[in-house]
C-alpha positions in Angstrom: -12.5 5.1 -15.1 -12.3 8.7 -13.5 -10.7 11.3 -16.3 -7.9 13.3 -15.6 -6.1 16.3 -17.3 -2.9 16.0 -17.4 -0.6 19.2 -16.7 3.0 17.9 -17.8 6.5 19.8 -16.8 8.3 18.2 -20.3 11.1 20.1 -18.9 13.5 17.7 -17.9 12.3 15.3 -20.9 13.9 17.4 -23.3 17.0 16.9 -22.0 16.9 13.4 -21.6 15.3 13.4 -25.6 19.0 15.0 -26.5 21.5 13.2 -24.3 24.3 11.9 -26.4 22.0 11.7 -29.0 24.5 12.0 -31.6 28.7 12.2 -31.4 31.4 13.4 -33.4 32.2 10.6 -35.2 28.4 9.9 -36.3 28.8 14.1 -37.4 32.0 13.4 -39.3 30.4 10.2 -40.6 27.5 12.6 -42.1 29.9 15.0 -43.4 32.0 12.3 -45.4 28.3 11.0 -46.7 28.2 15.0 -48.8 25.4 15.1 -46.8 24.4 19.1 -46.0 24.7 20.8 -42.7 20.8 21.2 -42.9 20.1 18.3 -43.7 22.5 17.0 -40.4 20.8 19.1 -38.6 17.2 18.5 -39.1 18.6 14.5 -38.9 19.8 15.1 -34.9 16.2 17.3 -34.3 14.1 14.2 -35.4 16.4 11.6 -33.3 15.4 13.7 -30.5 11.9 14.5 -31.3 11.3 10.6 -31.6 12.9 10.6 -28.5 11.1 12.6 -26.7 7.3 11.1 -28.3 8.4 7.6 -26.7 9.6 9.3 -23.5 6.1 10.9 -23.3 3.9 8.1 -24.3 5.5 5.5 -22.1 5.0 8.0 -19.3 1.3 8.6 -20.1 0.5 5.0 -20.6 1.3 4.5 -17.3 -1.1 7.0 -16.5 -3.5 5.7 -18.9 -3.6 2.3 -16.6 -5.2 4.2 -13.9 -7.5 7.2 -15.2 -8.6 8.2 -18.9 -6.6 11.1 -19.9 -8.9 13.3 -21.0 -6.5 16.0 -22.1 -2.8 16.4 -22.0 -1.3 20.4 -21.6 3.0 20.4 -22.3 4.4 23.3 -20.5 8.3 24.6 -21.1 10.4 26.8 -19.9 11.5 29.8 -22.6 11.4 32.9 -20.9 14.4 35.5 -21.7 12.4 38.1 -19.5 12.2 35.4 -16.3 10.5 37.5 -13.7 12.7 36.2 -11.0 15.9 37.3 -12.5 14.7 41.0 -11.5 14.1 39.8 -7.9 17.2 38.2 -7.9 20.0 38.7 -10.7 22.0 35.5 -9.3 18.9 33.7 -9.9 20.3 30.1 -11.8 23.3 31.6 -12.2 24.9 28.7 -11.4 23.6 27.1 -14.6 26.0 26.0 -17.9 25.7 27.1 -20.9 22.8 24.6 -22.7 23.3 21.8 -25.0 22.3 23.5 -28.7 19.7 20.5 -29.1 18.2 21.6 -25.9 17.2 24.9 -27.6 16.4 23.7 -30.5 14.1 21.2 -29.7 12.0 22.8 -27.2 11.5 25.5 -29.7 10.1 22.7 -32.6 8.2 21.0 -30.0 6.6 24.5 -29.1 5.7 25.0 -33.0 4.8 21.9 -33.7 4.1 19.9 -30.8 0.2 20.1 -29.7 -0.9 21.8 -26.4 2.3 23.2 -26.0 2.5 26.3 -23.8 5.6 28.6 -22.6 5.3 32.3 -22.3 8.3 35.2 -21.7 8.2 35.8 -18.1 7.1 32.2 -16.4 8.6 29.2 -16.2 6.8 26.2 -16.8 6.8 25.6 -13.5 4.3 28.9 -12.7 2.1 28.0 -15.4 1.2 25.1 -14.2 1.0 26.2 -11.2 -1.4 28.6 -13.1 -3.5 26.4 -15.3 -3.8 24.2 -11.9 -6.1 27.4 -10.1 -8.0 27.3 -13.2 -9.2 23.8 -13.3 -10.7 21.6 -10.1 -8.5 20.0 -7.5 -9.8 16.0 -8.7 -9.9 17.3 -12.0 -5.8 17.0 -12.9 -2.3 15.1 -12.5 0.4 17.4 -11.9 3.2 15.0 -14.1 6.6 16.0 -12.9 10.0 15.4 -11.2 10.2 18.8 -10.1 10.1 19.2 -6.4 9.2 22.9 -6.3 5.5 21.9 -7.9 4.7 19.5 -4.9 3.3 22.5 -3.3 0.4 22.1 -5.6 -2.3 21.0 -3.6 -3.6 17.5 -5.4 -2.8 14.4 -7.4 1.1 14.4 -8.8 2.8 11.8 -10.9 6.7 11.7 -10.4 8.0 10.0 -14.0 11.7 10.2 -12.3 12.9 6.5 -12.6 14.6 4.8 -9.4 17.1 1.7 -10.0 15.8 -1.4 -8.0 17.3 -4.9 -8.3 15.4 -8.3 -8.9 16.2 -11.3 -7.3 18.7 -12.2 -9.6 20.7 -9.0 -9.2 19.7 -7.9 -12.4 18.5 -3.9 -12.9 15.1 -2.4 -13.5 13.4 0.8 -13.0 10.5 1.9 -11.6 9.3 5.2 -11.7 8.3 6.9 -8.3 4.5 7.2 -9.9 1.9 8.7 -7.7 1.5 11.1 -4.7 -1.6 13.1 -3.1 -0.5 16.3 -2.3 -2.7 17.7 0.9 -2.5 21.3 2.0 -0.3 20.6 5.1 2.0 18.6 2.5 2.6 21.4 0.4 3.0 23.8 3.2 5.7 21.9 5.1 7.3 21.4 1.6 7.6 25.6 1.1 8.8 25.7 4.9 11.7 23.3 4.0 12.5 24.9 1.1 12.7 28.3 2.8 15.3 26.8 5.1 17.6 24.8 2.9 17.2 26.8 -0.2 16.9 25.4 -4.2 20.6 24.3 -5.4 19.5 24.2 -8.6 18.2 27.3 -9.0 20.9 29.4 -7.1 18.7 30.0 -4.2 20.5 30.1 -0.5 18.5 28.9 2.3 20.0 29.4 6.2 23.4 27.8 6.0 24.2 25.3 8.1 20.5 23.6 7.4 19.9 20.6 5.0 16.9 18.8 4.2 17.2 16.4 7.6 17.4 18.9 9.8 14.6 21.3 7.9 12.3 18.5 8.7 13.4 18.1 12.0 12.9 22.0 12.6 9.4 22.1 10.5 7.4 18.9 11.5 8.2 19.7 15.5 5.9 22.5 14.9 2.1 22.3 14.8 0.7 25.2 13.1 1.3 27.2 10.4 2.3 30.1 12.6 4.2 28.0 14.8 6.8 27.0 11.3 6.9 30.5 10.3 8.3 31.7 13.7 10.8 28.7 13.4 11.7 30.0 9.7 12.2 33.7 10.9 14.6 32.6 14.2 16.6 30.1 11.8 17.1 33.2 9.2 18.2 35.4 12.0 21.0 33.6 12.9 22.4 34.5 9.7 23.1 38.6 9.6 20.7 41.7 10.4 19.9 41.4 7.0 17.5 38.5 7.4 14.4 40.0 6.3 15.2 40.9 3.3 16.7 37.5 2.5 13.4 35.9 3.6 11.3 38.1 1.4 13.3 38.1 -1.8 12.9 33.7 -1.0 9.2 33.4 -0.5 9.0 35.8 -3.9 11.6 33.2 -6.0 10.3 29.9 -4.1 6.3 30.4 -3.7 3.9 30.3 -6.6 1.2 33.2 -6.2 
């Protein structure tokens, strides 16, 4: 069986690990039970830190059926000095504030948790991106649900589960699972997100464009040059200020 290493965005896992993973009346149950805040406390971390090892291994044994992992890097997102928010200040503005457990999980998992990796100025997102140039194209799996990391030339495994229904009706999830990445995949990907922009992340793309009619703009085009022309017309349509909207873009939105 061909070994793999794994690069995995545990990102989104946290907060699945933490959702609703205690309420008020389990906290007032506590309380009533002379239990101490600490000890409350440390209660809710391990719910979620047992969470979050089934989350992982069920993902990776899914993995495991098709290549040997060979080695599995965690990569998280704690950067107070996020490198983007001097390009851009409104950079995920848009978020709310986090859920405490969020915080506090991600920061035992990075003590505690092995090959876990997060630095001050990157998200977990570049250094993947980063431990990716490092390593051999057939050497790795890029596990993730995050779009922006499709433009990672390569082998990706999407652990986002999608509903389906049997033939009784009843519900079951699959995960989306696995996807080669090839270098006119992940450029198209970039073009598109050029035009309609990262919600998620605060990032405006050409208004008036959404994902159906990026395509429709991008794959009519037949060389790299050919996309980036199409970019630049779409942009100026917008205000005389275009280029400077298309820069600060390719500097939040491409990995370099």
């Amino acid at each position: 069986m061909e070994s793999k290493i794994v690069l995995f965005d545990a990102d989104s896992l946290i907060y699945q690990a933490v959702y609703k993973v205690v309420d008020f009346a389990e906290i007032r149950g506590m309380y009533k039970a002379k239990k101490q805040r600490f000890e409350i406390e440390m209660e809710i971390l391990q719910r979620g830190y047992d969470r979050f090892e089934k989350l992982t291994f069920d993902i990776l044994n899914e993995i495991g059926e098709h290549f040997n992992v060979e080695k599995t890097n965690y990569f998280f997102t704690k950067c107070k000095n996020n490198f983007r928010k001097q390009i851009d200040p409104q950079y995920k503005a848009n978020r709310t504030k986090r859920n405490k457990w969020v915080n506090e999980l991600r920061d035992y998992l990075l003590e505690y948790w092995e090959n876990s990796f997060a630095h001050d100025e990157y998200e977990a997102d570049d250094l993947i991106f980063y431990n990716s140039q490092l390593l051999h194209e057939k050497d790795y799996i890029v596990c993730s649900i995050d779009k922006d990391l499709k433009q990672i030339q390569g082998l990706h495994f999407d652990y986002y589960q999608l509903k389906k229904y049997d033939e009784n009706g009843e519900i079951f999830k699959v995960r989306k699972g696995f996807k080669y990445m090839e270098k006119t995949d992940c450029e198209n990907l970039l073009c598109e997100l050029f035009l309609v922009g990262d919600a998620s992340d605060n990032i405006k793309g050409v208004k008036g464009i959404g994902e159906v009619k990026a395509k429709k703009i991008i794959y009519s085009k037949n060389s790299t040059y050919g996309k980036f022309r199409a970019i630049c017309e779409a942009y100026k349509t917008e205000s005389e200020f275009w280029k400077e909207k298309l820069r600060m873009n390719y500097k939040l939105l491409k990995f370099n």
